[in-house]
N, CA and C atoms as an extended XYZ file, in Angstrom:
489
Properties=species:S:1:pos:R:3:atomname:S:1:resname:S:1:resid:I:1 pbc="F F F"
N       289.949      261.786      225.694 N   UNK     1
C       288.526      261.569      225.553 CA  UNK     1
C       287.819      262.014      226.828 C   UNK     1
N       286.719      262.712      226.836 N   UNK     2
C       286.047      263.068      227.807 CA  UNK     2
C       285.113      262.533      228.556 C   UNK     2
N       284.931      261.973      229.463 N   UNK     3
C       284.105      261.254      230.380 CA  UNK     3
C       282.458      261.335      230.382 C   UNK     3
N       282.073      260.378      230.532 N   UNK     4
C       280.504      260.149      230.328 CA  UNK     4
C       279.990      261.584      231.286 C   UNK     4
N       278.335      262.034      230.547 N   UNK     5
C       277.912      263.031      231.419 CA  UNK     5
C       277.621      262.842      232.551 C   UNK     5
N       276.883      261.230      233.060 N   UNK     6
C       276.714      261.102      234.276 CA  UNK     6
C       277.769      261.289      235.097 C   UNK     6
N       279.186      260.293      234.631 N   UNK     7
C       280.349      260.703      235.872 CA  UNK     7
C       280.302      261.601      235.932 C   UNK     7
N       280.889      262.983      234.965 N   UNK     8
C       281.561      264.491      235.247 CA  UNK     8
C       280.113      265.398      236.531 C   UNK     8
N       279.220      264.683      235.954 N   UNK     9
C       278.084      265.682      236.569 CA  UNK     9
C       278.479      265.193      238.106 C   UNK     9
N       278.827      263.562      238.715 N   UNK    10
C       278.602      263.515      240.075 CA  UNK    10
C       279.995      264.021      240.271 C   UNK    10
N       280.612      264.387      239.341 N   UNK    11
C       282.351      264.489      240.042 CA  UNK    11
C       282.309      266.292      240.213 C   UNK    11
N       281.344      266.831      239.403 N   UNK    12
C       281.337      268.371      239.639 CA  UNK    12
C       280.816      268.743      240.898 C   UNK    12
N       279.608      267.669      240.847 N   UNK    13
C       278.965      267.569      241.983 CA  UNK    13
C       279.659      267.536      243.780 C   UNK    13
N       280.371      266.598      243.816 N   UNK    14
C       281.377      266.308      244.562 CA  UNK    14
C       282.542      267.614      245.152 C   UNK    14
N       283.125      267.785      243.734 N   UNK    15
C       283.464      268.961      243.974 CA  UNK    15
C       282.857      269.964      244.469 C   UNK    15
N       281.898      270.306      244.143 N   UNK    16
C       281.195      271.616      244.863 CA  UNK    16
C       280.885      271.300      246.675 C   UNK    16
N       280.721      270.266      246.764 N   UNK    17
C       280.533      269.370      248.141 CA  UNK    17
C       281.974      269.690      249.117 C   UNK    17
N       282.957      269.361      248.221 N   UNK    18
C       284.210      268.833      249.150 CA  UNK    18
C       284.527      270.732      249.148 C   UNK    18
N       284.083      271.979      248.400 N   UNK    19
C       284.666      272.819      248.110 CA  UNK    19
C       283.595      273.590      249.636 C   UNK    19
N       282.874      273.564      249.602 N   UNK    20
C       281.620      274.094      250.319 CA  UNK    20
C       281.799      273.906      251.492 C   UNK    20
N       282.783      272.581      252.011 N   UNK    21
C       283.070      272.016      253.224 CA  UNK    21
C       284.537      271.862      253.794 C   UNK    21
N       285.468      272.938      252.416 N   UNK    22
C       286.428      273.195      252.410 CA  UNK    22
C       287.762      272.099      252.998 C   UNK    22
N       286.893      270.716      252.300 N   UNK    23
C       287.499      269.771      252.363 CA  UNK    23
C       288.039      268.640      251.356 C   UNK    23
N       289.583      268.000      251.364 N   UNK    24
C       289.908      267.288      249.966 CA  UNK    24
C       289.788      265.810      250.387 C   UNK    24
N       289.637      265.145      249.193 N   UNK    25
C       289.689      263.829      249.001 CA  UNK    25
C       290.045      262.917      248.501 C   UNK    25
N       290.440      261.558      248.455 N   UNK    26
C       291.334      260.801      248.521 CA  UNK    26
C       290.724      259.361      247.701 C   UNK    26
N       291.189      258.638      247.294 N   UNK    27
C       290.741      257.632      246.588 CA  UNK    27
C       291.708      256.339      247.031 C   UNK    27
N       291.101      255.039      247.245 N   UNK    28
C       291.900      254.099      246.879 CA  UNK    28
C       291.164      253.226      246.336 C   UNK    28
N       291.724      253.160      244.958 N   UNK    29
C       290.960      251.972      243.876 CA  UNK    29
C       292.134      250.879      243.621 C   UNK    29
N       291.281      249.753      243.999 N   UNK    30
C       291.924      248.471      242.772 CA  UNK    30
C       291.314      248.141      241.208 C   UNK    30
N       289.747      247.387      241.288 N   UNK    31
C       289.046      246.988      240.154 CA  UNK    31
C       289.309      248.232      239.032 C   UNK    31
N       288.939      249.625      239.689 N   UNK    32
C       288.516      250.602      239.003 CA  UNK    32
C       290.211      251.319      238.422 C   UNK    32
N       291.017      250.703      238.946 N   UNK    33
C       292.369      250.953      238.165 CA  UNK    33
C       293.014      252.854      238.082 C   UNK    33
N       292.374      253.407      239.197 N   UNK    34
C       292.706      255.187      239.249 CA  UNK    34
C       291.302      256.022      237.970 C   UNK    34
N       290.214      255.135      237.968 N   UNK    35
C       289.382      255.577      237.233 CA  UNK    35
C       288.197      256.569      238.075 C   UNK    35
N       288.349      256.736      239.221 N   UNK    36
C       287.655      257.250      240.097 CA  UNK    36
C       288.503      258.905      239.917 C   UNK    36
N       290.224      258.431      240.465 N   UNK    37
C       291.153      259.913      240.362 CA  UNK    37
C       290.791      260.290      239.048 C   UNK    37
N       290.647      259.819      237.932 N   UNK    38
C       290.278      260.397      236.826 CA  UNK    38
C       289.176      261.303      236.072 C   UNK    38
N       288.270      260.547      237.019 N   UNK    39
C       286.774      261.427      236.530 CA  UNK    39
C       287.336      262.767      237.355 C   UNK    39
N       287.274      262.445      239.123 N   UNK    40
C       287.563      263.579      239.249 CA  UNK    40
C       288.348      265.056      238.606 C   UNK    40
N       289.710      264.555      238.254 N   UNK    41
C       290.512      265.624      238.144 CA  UNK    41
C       289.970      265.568      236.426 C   UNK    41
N       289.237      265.136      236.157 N   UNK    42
C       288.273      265.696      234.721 CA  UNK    42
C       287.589      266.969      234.958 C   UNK    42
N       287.149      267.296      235.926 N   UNK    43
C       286.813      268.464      236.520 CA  UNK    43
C       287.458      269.544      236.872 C   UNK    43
N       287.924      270.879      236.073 N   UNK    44
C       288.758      272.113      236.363 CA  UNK    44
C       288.825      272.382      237.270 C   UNK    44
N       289.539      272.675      238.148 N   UNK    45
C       289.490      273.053      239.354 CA  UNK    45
C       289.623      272.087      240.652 C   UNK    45
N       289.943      271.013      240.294 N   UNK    46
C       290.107      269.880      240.988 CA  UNK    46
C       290.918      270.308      241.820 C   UNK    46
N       292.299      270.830      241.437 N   UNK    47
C       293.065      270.596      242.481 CA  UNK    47
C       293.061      271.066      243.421 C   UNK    47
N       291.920      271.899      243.563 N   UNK    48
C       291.142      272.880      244.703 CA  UNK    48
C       290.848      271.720      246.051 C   UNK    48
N       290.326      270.540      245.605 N   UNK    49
C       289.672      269.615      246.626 CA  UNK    49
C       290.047      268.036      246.358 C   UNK    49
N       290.759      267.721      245.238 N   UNK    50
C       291.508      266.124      245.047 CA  UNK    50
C       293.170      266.483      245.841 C   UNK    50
N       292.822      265.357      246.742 N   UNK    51
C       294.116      265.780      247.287 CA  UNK    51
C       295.352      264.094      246.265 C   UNK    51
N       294.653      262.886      246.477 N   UNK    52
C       295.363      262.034      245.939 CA  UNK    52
C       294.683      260.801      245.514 C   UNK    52
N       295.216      259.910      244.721 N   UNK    53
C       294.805      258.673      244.327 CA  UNK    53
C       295.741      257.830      244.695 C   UNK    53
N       295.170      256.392      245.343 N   UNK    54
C       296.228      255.152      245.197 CA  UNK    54
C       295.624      254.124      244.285 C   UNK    54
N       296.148      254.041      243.408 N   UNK    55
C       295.683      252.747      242.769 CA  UNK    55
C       296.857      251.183      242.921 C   UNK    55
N       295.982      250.438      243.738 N   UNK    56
C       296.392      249.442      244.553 CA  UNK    56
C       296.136      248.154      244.100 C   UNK    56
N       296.314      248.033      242.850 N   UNK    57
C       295.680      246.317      242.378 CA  UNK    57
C       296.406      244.642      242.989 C   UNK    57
N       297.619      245.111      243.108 N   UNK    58
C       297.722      244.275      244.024 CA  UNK    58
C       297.664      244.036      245.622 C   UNK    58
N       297.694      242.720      246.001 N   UNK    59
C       297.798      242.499      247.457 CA  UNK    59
C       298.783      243.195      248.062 C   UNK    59
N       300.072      243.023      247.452 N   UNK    60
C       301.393      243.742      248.207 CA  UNK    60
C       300.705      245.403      247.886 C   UNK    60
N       300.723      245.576      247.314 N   UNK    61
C       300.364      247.119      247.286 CA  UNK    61
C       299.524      248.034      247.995 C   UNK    61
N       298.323      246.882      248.025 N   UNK    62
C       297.517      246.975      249.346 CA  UNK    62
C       298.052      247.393      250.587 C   UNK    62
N       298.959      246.433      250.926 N   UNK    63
C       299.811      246.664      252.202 CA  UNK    63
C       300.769      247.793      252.380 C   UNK    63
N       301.614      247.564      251.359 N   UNK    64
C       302.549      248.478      251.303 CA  UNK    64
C       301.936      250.040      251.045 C   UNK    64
N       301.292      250.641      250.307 N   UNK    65
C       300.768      251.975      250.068 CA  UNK    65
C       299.713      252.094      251.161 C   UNK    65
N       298.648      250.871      251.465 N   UNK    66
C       297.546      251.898      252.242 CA  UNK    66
C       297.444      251.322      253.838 C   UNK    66
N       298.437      250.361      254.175 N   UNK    67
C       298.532      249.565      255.139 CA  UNK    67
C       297.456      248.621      255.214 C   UNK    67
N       296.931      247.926      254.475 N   UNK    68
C       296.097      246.514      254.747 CA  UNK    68
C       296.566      245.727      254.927 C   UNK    68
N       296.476      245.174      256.438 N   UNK    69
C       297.251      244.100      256.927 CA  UNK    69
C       297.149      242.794      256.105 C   UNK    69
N       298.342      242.144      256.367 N   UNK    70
C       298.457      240.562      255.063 CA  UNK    70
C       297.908      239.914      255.694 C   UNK    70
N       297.285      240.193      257.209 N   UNK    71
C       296.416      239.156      257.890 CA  UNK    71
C       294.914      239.481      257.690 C   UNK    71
N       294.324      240.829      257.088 N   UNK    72
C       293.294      240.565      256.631 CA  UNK    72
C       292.935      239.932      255.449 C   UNK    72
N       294.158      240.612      254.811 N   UNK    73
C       293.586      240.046      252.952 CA  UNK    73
C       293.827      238.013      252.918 C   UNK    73
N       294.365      237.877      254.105 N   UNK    74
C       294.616      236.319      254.059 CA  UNK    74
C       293.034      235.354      254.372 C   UNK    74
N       292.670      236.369      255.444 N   UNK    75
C       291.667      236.115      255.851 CA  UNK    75
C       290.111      235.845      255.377 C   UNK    75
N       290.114      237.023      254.893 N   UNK    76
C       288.818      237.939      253.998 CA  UNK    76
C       288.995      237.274      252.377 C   UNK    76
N       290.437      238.164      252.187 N   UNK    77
C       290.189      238.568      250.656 CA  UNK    77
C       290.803      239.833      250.237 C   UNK    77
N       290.630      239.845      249.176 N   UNK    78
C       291.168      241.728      248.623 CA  UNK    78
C       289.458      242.149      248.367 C   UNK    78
N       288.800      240.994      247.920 N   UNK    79
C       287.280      241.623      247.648 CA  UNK    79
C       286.464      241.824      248.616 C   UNK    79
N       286.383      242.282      250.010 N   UNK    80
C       285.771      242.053      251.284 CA  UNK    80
C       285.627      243.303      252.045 C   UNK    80
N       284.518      243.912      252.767 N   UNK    81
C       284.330      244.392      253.457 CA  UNK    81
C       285.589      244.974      254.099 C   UNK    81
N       285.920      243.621      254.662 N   UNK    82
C       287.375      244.127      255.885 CA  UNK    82
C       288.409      244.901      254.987 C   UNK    82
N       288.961      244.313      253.686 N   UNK    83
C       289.997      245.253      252.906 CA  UNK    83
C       289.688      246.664      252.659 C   UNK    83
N       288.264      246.927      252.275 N   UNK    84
C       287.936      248.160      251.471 CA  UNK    84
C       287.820      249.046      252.968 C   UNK    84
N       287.245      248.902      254.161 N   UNK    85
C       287.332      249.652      255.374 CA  UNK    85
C       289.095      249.675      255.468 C   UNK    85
N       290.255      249.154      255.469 N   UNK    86
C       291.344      249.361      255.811 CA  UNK    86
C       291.739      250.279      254.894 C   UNK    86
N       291.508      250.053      253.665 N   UNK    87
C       291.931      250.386      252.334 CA  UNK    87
C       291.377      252.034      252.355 C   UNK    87
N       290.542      252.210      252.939 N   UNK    88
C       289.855      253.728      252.910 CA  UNK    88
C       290.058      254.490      254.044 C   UNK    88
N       290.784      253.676      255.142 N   UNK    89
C       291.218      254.651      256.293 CA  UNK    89
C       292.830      254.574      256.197 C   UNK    89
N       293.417      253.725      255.482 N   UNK    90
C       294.956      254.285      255.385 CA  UNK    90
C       295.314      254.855      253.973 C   UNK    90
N       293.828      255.718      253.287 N   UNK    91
C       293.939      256.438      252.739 CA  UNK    91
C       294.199      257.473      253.103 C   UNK    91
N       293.324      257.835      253.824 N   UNK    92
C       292.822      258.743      255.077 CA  UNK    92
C       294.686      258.900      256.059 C   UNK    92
N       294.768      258.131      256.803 N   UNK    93
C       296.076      258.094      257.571 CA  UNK    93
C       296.998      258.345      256.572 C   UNK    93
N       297.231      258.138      255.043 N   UNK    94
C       298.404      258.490      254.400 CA  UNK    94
C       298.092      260.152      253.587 C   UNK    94
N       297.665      260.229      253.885 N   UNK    95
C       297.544      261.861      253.511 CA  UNK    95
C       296.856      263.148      254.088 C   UNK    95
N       296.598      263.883      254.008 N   UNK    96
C       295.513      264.883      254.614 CA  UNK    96
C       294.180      265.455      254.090 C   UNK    96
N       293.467      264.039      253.195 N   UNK    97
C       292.268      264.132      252.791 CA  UNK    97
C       291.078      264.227      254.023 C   UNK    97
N       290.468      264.622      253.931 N   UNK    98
C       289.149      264.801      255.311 CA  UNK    98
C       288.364      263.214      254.584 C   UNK    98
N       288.227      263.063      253.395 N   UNK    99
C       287.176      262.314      253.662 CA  UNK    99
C       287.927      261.271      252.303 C   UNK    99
N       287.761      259.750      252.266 N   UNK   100
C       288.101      258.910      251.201 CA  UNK   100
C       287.008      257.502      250.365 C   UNK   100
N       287.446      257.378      249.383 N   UNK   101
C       286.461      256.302      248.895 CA  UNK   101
C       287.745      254.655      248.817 C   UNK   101
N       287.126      253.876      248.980 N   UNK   102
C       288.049      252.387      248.481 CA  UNK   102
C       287.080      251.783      247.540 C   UNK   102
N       288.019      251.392      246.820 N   UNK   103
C       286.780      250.111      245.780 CA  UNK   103
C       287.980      249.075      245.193 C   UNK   103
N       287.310      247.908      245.437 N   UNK   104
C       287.833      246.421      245.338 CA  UNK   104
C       286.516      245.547      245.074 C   UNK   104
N       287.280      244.785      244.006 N   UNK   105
C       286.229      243.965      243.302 CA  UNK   105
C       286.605      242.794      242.012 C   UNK   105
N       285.349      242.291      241.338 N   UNK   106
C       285.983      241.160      240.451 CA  UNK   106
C       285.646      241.877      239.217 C   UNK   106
N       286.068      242.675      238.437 N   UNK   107
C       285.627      242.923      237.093 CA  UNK   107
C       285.254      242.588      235.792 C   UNK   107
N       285.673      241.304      236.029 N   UNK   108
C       285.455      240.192      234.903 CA  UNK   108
C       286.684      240.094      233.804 C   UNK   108
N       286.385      239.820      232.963 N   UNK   109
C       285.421      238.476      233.089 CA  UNK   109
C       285.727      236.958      233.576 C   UNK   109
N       286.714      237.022      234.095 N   UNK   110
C       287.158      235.664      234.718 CA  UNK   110
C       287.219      236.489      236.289 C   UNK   110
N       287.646      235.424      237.472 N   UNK   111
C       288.051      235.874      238.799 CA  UNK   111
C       286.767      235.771      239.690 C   UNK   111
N       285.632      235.306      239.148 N   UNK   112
C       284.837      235.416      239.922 CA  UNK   112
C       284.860      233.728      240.537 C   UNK   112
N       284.012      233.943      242.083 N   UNK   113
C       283.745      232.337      242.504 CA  UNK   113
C       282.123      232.224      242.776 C   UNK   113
N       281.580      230.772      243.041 N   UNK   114
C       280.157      231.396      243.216 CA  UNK   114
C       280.310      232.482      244.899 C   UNK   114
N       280.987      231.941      245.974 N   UNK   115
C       280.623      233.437      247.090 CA  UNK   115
C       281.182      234.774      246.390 C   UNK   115
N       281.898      234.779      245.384 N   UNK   116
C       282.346      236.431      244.702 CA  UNK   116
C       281.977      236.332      243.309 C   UNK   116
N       280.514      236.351      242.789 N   UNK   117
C       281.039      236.138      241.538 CA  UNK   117
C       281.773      237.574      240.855 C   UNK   117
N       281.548      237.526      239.607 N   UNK   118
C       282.047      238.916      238.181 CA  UNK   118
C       280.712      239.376      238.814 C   UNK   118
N       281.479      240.845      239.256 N   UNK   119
C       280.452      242.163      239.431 CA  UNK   119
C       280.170      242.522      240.953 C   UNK   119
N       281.047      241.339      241.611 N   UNK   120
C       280.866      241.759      243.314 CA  UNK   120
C       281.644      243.065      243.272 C   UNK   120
N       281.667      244.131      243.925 N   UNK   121
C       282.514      244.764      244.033 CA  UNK   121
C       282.084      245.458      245.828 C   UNK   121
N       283.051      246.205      246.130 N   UNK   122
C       282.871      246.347      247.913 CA  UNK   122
C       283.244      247.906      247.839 C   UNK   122
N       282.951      248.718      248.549 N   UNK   123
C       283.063      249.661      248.419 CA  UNK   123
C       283.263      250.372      250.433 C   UNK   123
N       283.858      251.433      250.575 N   UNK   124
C       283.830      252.145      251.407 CA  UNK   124
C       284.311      253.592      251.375 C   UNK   124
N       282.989      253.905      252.514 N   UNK   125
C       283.631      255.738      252.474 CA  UNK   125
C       284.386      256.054      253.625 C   UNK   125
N       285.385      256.711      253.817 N   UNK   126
C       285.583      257.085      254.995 CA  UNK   126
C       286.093      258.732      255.253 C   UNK   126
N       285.482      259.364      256.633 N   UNK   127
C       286.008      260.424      256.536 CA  UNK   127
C       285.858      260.825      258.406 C   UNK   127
N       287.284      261.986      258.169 N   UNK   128
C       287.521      262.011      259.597 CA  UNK   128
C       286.506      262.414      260.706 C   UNK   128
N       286.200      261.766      262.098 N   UNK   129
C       285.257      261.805      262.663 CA  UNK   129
C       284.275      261.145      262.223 C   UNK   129
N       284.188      260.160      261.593 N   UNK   130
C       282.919      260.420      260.791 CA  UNK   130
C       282.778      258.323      260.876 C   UNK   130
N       282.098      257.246      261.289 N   UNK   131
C       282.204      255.633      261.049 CA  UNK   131
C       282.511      255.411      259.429 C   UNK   131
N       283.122      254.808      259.218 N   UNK   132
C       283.684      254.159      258.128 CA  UNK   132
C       282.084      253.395      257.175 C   UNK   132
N       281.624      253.939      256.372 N   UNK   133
C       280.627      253.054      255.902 CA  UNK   133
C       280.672      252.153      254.824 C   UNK   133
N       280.413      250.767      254.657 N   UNK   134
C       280.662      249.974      253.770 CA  UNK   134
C       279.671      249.722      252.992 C   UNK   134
N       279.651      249.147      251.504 N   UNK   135
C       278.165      248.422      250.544 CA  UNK   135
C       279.002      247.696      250.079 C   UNK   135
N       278.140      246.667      249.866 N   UNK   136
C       278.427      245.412      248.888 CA  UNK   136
C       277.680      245.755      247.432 C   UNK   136
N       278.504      245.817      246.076 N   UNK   137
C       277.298      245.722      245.094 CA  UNK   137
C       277.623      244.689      243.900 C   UNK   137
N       276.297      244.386      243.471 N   UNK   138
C       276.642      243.092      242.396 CA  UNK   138
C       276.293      244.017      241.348 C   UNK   138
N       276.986      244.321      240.156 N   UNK   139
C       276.751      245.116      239.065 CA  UNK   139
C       276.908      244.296      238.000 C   UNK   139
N       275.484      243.982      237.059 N   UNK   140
C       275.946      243.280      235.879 CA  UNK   140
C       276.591      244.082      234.033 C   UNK   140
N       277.001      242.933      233.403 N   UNK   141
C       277.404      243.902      232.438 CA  UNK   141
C       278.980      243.163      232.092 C   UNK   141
N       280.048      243.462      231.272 N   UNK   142
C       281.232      243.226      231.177 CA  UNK   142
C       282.261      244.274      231.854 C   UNK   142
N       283.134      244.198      231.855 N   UNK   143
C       284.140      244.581      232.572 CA  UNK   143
C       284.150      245.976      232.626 C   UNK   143
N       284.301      246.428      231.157 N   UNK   144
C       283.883      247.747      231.280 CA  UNK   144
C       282.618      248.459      232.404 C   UNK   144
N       281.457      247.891      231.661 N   UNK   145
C       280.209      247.877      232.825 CA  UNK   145
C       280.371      248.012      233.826 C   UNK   145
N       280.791      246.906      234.663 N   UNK   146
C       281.015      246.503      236.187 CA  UNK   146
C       281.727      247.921      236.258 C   UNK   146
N       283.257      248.682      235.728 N   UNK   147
C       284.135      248.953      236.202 CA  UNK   147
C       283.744      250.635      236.314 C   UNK   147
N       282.536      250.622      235.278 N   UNK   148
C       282.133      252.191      235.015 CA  UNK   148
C       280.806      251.941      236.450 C   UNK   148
N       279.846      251.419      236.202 N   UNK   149
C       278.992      251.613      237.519 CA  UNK   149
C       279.866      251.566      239.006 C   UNK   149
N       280.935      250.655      239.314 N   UNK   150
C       281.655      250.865      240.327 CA  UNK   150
C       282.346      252.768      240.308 C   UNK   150
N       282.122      253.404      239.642 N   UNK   151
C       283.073      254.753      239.540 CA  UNK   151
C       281.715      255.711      239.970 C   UNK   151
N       280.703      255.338      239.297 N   UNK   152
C       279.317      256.151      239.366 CA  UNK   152
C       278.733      255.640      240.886 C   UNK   152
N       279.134      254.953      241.515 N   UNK   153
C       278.843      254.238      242.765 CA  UNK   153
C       279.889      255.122      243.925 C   UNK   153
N       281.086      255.082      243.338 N   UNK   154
C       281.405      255.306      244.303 CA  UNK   154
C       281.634      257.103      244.440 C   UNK   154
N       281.543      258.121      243.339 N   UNK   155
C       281.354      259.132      243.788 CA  UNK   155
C       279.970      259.632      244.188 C   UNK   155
N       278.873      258.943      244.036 N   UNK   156
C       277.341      259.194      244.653 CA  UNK   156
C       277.806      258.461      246.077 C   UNK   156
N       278.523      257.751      246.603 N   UNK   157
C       278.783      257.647      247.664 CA  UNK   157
C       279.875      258.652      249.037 C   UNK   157
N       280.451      259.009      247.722 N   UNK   158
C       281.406      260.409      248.465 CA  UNK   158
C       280.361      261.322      248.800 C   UNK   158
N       279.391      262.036      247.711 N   UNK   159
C       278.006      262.598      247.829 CA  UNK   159
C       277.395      262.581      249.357 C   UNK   159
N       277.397      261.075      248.862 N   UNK   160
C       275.801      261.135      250.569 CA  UNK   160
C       277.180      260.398      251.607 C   UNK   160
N       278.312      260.483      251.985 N   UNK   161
C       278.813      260.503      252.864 CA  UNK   161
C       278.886      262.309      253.293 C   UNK   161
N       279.025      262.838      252.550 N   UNK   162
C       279.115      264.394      252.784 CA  UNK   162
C       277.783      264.940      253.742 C   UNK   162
N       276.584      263.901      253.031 N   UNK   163
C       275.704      264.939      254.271 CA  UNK   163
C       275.160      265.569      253.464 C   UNK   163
């Protein structure tokens, strides 16, 4: 099945970005489950500028694939600022992407608390040389919802990390 027009358009988009700047990119999703690597490489020519995906839903996995220390996620959370900045630079450190996205979050419909409810989700870009930038977003809707605006979020964020 083929992907909504809005994703493919920001993922072509992207592409032409990461191609122009002759640079690839990297993903690490939890909530969004490798739905980010997907839109992308929905796009022909991907493998021109997707270099990899981690999809990391758990805590151990966290650690183990992108190095997020067990002393942040103990700390924070998996849904937090601090995870999604680790989570997007040992994307970055595990491969030779120039630039990466993280997304961690509560998708619903259970898992939420009132400080996290359903639809927090955290996001970060990171790319080499470049400060690590983070957003917090509350997206309403069901799981699906939450899990599709987190994907449309986070490649308009690869976008305007590019410049």
């Amino acid at each position: 099945m083929s992907e909504a027009p809005e994703i493919l358009t920001r993922a072509r988009a992207l592409g032409e970005g990461l191609q122009a700047r002759a640079l690839r990119c990297a993903t690490a999703e939890s909530c969004t489950g490798g739905w980010i690597a997907k839109a992308i490489t929905d796009v022909a020519g991907s493998s021109g500028w997707f270099e990899c995906g981690f999809v990391t839903y758990s805590n151990q996995a966290k650690e183990q694939l992108l190095g997020v220390r067990g002393e942040t996620l103990a700390a924070y959370g998996a849904v937090s600022r601090e995870t999604v900045i680790e989570m997007a630079e040992g994307a970055l450190a595990r491969s030779p992407a120039g630039i990466a996205v993280a997304v961690s979050g509560i998708a619903g419909p259970g898992g939420g608390t009132p400080e996290r409810p359903v639809g927090t989700v955290w996001f970060a870009w990171a790319g080499a040389g470049r400060p690590t930038r983070t957003e917090r977003c509350r997206f309403p809707g069901d799981r699906e919802a939450v899990r599709r605006q987190g994907v449309l979020h986070a490649l308009q964020g690869l976008l305007d990390h590019l410049g």
